[in-house]
Structure formats: C-alpha cells, structure tokens
C-alpha positions as CSV (number, residue, x, y, z in Angstrom):
1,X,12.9,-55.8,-143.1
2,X,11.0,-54.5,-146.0
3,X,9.6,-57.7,-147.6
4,X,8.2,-57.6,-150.8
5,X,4.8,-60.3,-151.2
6,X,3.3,-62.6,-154.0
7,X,-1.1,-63.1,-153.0
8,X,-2.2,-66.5,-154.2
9,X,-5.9,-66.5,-154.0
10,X,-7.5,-63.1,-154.1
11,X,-10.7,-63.7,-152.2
12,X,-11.9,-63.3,-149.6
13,X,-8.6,-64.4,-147.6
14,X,-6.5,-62.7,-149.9
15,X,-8.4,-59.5,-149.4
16,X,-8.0,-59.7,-145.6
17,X,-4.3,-60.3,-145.7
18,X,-3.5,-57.3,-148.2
19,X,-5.8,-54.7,-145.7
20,X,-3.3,-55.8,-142.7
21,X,-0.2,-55.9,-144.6
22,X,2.1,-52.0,-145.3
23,X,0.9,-50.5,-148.6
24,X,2.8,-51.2,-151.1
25,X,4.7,-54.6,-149.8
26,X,2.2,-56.6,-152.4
27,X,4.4,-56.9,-155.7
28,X,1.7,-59.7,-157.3
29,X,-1.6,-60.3,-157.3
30,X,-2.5,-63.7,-158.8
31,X,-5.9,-65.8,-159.1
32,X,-7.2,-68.0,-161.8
33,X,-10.1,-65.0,-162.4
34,X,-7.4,-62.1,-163.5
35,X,-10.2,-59.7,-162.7
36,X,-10.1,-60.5,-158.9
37,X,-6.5,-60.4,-159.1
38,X,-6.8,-57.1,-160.8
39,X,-9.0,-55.5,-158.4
40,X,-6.7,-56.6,-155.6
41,X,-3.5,-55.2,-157.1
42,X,-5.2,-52.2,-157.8
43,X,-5.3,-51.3,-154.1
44,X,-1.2,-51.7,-153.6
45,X,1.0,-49.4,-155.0
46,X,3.0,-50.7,-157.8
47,X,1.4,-54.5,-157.9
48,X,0.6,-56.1,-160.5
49,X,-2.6,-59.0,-161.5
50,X,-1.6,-62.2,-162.9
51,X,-3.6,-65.4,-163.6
52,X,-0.3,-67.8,-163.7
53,X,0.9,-69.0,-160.4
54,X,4.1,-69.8,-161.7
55,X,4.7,-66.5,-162.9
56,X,3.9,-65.3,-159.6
57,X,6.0,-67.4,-157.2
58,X,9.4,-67.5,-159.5
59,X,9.6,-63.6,-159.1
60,X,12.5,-61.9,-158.8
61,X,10.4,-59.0,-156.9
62,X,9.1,-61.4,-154.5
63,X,10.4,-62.4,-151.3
64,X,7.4,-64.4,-149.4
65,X,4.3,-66.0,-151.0
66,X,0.6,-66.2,-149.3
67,X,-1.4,-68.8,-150.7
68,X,-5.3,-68.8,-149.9
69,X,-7.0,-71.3,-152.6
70,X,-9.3,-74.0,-152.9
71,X,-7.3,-76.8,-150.6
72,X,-6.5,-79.0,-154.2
73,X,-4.1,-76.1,-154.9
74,X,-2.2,-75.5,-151.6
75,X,0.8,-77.7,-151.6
76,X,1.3,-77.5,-155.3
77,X,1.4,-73.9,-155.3
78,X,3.7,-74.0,-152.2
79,X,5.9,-76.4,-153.3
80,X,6.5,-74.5,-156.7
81,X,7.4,-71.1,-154.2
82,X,9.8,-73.0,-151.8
83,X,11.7,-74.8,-154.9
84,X,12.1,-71.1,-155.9
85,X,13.5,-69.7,-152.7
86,X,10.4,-68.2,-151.5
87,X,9.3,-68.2,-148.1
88,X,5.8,-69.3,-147.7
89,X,2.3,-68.8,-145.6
90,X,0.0,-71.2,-146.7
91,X,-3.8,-71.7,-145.6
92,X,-4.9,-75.0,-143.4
93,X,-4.6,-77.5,-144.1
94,X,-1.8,-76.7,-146.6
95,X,-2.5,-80.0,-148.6
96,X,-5.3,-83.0,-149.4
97,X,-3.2,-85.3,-148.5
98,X,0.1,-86.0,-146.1
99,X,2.4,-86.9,-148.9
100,X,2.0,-83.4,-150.1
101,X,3.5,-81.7,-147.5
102,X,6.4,-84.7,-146.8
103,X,6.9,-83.7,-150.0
104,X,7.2,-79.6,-149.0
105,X,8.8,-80.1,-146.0
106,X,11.7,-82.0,-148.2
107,X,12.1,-79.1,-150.6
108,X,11.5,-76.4,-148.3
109,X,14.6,-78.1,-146.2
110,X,16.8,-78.0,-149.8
111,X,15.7,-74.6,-150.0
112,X,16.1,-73.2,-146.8
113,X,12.4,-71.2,-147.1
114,X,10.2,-71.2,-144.1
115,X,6.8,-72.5,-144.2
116,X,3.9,-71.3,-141.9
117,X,0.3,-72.5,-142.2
118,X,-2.5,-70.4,-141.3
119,X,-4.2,-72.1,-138.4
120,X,-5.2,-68.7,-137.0
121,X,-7.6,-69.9,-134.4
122,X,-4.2,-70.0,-132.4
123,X,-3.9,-66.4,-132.0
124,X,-7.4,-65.2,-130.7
125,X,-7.6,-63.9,-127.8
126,X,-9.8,-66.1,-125.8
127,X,-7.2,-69.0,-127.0
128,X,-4.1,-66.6,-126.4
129,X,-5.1,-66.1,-122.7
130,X,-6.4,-69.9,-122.5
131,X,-2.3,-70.7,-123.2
132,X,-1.8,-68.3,-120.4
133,X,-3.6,-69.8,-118.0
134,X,-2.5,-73.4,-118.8
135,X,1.2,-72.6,-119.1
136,X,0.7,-70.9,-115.3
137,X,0.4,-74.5,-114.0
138,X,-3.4,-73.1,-112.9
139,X,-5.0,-75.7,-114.6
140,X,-3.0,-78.8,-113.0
141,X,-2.6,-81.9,-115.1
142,X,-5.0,-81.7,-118.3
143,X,-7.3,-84.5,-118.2
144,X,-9.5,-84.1,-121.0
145,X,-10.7,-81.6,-124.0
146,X,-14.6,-81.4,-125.5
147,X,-14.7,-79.1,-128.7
148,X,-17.5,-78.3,-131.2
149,X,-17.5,-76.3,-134.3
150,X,-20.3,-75.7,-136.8
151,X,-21.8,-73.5,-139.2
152,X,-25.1,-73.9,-140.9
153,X,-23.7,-73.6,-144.8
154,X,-26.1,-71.7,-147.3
155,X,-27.8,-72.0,-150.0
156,X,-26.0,-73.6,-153.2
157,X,-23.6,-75.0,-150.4
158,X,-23.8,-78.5,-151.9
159,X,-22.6,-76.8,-155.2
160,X,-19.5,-75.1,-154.3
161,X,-15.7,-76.3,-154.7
162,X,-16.0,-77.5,-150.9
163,X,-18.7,-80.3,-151.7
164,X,-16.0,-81.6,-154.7
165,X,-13.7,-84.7,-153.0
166,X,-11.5,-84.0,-155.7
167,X,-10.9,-80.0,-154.8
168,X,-11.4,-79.8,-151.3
169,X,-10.1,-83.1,-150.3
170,X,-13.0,-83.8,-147.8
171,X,-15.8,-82.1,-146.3
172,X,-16.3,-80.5,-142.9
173,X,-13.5,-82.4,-141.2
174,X,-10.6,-81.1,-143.2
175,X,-12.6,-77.9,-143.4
176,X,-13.2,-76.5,-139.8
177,X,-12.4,-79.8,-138.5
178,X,-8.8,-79.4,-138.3
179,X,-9.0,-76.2,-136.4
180,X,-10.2,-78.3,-133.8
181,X,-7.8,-81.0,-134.4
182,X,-4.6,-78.4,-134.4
183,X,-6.2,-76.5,-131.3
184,X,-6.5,-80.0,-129.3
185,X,-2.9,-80.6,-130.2
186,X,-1.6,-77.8,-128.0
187,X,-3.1,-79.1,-125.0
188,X,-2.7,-82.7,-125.2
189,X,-0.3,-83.3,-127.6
190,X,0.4,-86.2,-130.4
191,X,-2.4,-88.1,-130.4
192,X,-1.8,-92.2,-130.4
193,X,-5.6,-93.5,-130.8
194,X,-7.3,-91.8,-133.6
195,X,-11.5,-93.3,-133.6
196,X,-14.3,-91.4,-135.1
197,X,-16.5,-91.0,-138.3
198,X,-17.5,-88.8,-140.8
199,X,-20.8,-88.6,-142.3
200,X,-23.3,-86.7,-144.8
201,X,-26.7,-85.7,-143.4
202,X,-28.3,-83.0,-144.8
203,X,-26.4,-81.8,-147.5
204,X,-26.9,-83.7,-150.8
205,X,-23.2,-84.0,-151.3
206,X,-20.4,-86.5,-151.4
207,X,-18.5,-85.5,-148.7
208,X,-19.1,-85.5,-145.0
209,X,-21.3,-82.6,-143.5
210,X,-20.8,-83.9,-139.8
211,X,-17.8,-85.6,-137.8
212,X,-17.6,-86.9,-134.7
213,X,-13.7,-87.6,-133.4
214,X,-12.4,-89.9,-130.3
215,X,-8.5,-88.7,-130.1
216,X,-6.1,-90.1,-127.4
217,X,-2.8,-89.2,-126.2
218,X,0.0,-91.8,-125.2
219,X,-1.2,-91.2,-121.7
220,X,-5.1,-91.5,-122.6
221,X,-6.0,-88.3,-122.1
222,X,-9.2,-87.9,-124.9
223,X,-9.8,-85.2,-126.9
224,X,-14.0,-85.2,-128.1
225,X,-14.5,-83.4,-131.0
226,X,-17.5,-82.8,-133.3
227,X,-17.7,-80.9,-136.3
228,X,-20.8,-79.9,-138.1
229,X,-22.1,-78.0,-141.2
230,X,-25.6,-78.3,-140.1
231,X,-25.3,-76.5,-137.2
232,X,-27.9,-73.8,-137.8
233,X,-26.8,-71.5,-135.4
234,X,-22.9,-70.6,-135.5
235,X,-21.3,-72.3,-133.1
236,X,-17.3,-72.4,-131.2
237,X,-16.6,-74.1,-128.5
238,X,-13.6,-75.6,-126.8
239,X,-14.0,-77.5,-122.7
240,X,-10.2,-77.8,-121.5
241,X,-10.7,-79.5,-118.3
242,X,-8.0,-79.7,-115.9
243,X,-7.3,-81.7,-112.4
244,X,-7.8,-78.4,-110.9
245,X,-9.4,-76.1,-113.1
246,X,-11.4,-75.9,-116.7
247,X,-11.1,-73.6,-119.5
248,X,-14.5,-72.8,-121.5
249,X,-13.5,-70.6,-125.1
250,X,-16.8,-70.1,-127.1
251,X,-17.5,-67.5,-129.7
252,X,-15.2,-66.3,-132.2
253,X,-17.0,-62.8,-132.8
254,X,-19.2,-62.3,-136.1
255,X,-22.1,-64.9,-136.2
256,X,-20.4,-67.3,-133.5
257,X,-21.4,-64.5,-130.8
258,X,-19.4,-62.6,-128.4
259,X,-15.5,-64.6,-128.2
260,X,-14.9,-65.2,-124.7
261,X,-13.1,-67.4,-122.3
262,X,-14.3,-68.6,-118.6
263,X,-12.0,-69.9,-116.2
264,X,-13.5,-72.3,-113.6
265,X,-10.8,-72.6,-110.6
266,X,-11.4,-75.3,-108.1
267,X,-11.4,-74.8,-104.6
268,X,-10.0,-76.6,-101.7
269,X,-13.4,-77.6,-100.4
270,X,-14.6,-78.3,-103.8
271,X,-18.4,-77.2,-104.5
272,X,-19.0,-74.1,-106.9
273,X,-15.2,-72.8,-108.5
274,X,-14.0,-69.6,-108.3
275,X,-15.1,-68.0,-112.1
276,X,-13.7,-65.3,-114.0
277,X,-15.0,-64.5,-117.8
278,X,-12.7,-62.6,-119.9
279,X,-14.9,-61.1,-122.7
280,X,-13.2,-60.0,-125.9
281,X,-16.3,-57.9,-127.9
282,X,-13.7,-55.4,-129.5
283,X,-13.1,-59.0,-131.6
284,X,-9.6,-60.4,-132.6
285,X,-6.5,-59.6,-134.5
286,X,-5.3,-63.2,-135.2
287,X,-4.9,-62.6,-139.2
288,X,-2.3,-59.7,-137.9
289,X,-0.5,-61.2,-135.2
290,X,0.1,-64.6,-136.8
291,X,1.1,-62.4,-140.2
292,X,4.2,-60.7,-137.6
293,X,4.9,-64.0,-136.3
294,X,5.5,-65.2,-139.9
295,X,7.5,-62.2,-140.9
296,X,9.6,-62.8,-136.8
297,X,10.0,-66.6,-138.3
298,X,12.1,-64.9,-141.5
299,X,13.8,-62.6,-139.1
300,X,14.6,-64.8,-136.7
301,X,15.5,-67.9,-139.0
302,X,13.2,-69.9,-136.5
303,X,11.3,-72.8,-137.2
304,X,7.1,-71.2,-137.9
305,X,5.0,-73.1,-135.5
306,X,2.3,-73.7,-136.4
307,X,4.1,-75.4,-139.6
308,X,4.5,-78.5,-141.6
309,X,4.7,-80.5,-138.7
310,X,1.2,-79.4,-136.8
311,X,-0.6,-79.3,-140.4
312,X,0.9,-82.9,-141.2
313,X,0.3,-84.1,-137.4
314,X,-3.7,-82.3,-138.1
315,X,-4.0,-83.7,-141.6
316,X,-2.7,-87.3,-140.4
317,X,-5.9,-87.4,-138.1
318,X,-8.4,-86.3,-140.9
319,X,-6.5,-89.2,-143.0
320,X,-7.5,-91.7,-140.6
321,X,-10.9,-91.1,-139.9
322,X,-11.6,-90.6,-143.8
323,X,-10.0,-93.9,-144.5
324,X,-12.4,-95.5,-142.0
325,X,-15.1,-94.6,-144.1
C-alpha cells in the first residue's frame, strides 16, 4: 500500500515523522511559516511547501494527513481532512475541547476516514512489555496506579504558545498530563470519579504548571496522578500495583534517564518479591511502530485505538478538573 501523505506542522514533530516515513511518500509540506514547510519538503522527493492547510488536506495526491500543531489547531485541521476523505493521525490531545472531536468522530463516520491520535507513550517498550505482563494474568487483579510526569520548562517558557489558554487549551494537564491520563486508562479503565486540581506555581502564566489527579473506576480502583512543569529534573514514572505483583516504568530515554521497567512478583511467603528489571538503553521506536499501526488501521479497515474515543475519554478528565478551577 503505497500511501501518499500531507505534514501539518513541520516542527519538530513533523520532522520526526518525515525521517521514519519511505522517501518520497510526503506529497505536502504545510505550516503557517512556508520556510519550515519548505525546508521539510525539500528532504522528500517530489513534495511540495504550502502555508494553507486547506490546500493541503483537499489534495487529490494525498491519501492520509499528519497533523502536529499548536493544540488550538488540531481538530479544525482534522476535521477539514476527514470531510475530504482523508485519513488522519492527529497529535494528543487532538482538540481543546470535547465537542471538537464529537464533532470529528461524526464526520469521520460520514466519511468513512480513520482517525488515530498520537498518544505514543503506548508503544515504548517498557510500557509494551508492562501490557505483557498484565495481560499474562501475572499481575492478579489491579488494585491501584501512582504516575508522575514532569519537566522543568525553560527559559521564555511563560512566553510560548503553551502558556496562551486560548492556543493550548490549558497548561500542563492537557499537555503531558493526558499521557498519564490515556496510560491509566489501559489499566483501569473508564474512570467514574474524576477529583483533583490544577494550579500555577512558578511560572508567571495563566495556565496551570502543576496537577494533582484523584481518578476512580466503577470498582474504585484509584489512579494518583501528578503532573508538573517545575519538576527540575526530568521525570517518568508509572507504579501499577497488582494483588500479586507491581509494575514500576520510569525513564523514557533522553533527559528522563535510562527507560526501564521492574517487575516486583510476590511470593507465597510474602517478604521481599522476586525482581526482574528490563532495561531498554538502545531507547524506543514508538513514533515508528504506532506510524505502522496507523497505516495496519487503513489496511485492515479497523477501528485505530488509541482514537477518538481514548482522546475524548482523556480530554473528558482534563475538562473536569479545569472546570473545577
């Protein structure tokens, strides 16, 4: 299936997808700077730069459109490629706002495209073998999950499009906060009892630099969470603890340190579990394999998961503990 492809955003993101994707599947390059757009086409055969997004996903040379933008611009963009026929991988959280993506998810049904949304986190490989483990059954019944995820911003941070309410639709919550959120998800599923708050700390901003998150299954199994943007030092990690066994994921490579996953297996007798770390320092391919499962998805006619319905279920949290504000 050669599948020809439309970039939205050509930053950073939009950079990483075009090196993993085959040379010369890019048709467009589009980003409100042309000259970022131009400097990305001009590393795929054949592409060309445009600064209109419209232009971009009504193509006739375009099969499947990647959208990595500031979050304002996610479910617009997306909606305008689905009403067109286009399949879609959009960035988390794929919209500001749930009625956004009610509102994709009703075209993309008239349609028929297929919408993915880029919670990558899924795909490393501490979390890949975490699902492993807890689909074995080794874990026994999941009581609850502690995660924490922070980075330490820089300087101008206060400045950029992610400090603007009106661009970014929040701060760190719907930033690296629904990572967490969409990662809980998996384990414990919908969550019935949202409680938490978000707040603003350091950074002389109006949205929240720091939130703290209280999420509960039907069952009331409780997922802790806490997000941060003053967190000096990197920092990933994710406690799955189970009746008969815990999970412990920390590091995602880079400046979050070394990714790797410990698995704490109770004993019979109790006292100190039976450990084994699995270490991934060669660091991860998620932006690849979630890019295949996308391109499986249009193969396959399946459903994407993650899609609409995990960013929506992610979103709704975020929604709830904003509103509580």
């Amino acid at each position: 299936m050669n599948l020809r492809i439309a970039l939205v955003g050509c930053g950073l993101i939009g950079q990483k997808r075009l090196n993993l994707l085959p040379p010369g599947s890019v048709t467009v390059a589009c980003d409100t700077q042309l000259a970022r757009a131009s400097k990305l086409a001009a590393q795929s055969p054949g592409c060309r730069a445009t600064a209109s997004f419209p232009e971009a996903v009504s193509a006739p040379d375009v099969d499947v459109v990647m959208i990595a933008t500031i979050n304002a611009a996610l479910a617009p963009i997306a909606l305008a490629a689905v009403k067109n026929g286009k399949h879609v991988l959009v960035e988390k959280p794929a919209g500001i706002r749930i009625a956004e993506l009610q509102e994709l998810e009703t075209a993309a049904r008239k349609s028929g495209a297929l919408v993915r949304v880029g919670y990558n986190h899924r795909y490393h490989p501490a979390c890949l073998k975490a699902l492993e483990i807890f689909r074995s059954g080794a874990l026994g019944p999941i009581m609850f999950l502690r995660g924490r995820y922070g980075q330490g911003g820089r300087l101008g941070y206060e400045k950029e499009w992610r400090a603007d309410a009106k661009l970014s639709g929040g701060g760190e919550l719907i930033d690296q906060g629904v990572h967490l959120i969409d990662l809980a998800g998996i384990f414990l599923g919908e969550f019935t009892t949202v409680e938490g708050h978000a707040a603003t700390y350091f950074w002389k901003m109006p949205v929240d630099d720091n939130a703290f998150l209280s999420l509960r299954n039907a069952a009331g199994n409780t997922a802790w969470l806490h997000v941060s943007c003053s967190e000096w030092k990197n920092l990933f990690s994710l406690e799955i603890y189970g009746r008969d066994a815990k999970l412990h994921w920390e590091g995602l490579g880079g400046s979050y340190g070394i990714e790797r996953l410990t698995h704490y297996q109770m004993l019979p007798q109790m006292g100190p579990p039976d450990t084994t770390i699995y270490e991934f320092p060669r660091g991860d391919e998620s932006w690849k394999i979630e890019m295949a499962e996308f391109f499986a998805d249009i193969q396959l006619k399946r459903t994407p998961v993650p899609g609409l319905r995990e960013a929506t279920a992610a979103l709704a949290v975020v929604e709830k503990i904003y509103a509580q504000k």
